[in-house]
C-alpha positions in Angstrom: -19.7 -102.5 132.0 -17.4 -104.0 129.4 -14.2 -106.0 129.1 -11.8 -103.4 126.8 -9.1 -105.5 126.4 -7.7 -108.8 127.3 -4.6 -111.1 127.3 -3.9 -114.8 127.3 -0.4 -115.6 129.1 1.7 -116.9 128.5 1.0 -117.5 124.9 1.5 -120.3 123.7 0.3 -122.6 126.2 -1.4 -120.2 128.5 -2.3 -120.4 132.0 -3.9 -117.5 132.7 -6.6 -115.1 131.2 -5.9 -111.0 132.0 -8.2 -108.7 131.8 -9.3 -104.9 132.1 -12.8 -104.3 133.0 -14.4 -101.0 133.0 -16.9 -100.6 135.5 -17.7 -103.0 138.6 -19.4 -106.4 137.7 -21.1 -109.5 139.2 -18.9 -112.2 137.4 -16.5 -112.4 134.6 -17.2 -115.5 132.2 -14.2 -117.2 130.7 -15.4 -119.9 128.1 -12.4 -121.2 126.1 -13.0 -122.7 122.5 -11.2 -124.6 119.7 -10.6 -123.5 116.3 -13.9 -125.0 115.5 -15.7 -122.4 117.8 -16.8 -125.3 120.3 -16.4 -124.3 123.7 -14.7 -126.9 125.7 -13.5 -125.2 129.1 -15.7 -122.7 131.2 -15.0 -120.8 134.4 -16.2 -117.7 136.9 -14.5 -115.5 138.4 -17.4 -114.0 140.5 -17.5 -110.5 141.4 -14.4 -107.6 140.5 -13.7 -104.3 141.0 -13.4 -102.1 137.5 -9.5 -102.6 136.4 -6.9 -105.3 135.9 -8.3 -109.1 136.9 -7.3 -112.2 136.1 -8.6 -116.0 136.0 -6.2 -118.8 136.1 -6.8 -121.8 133.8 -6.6 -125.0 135.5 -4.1 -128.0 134.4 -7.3 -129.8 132.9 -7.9 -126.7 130.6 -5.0 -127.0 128.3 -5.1 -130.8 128.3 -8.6 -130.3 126.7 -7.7 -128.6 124.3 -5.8 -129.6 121.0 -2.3 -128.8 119.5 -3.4 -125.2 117.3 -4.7 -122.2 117.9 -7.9 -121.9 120.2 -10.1 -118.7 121.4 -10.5 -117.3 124.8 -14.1 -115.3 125.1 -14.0 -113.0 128.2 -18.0 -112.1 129.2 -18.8 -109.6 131.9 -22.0 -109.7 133.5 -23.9 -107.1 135.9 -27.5 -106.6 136.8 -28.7 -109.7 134.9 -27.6 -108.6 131.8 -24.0 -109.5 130.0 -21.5 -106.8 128.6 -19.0 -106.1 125.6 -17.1 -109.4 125.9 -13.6 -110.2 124.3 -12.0 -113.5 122.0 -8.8 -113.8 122.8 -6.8 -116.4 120.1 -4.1 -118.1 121.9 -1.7 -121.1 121.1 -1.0 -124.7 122.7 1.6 -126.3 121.9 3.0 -129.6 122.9 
């Protein structure tokens, strides 16, 4: 189980995280950070299918964050035990 690739979108100023899992997980972690590397935002998706997902980013998300570049991680998790995760950088500007 793994995320392979991943894409914040729009960018900048996302408001969704996409996704492409290979294999069947539990949940889908997406913790979103600033430049800094402190994580500020956190969401679940719970379980998916292998292939294309997404998780949406509520309007609080962005407003958390500051003007600049920030990172997206994308975690997969099955059987107790977490997966090849992605960072994703994306942009917010206001």
């Amino acid at each position: 189980m793994a995320i392979d690739r991943g894409y914040a979108v729009p960018n900048p100023n996302p408001g969704a995280a996409y996704f492409h899992l290979i294999g069947d997980v539990d949940d889908v972690q997406l913790r979103l950070y600033t430049k800094a590397m402190v994580c500020f935002w956190q969401a679940d998706s719970g379980p998916r299918k292998a292939g294309w997902g997404r998780i949406n980013l509520d309007g609080r998300a962005l407003a958390l964050a500051g003007d600049g570049v920030g990172y997206m991680a994308l975690t997969p998790f099955g059987h107790g035990a977490a997966g090849r995760r992605v960072l994703l950088p994306f942009l917010v500007l206001r």
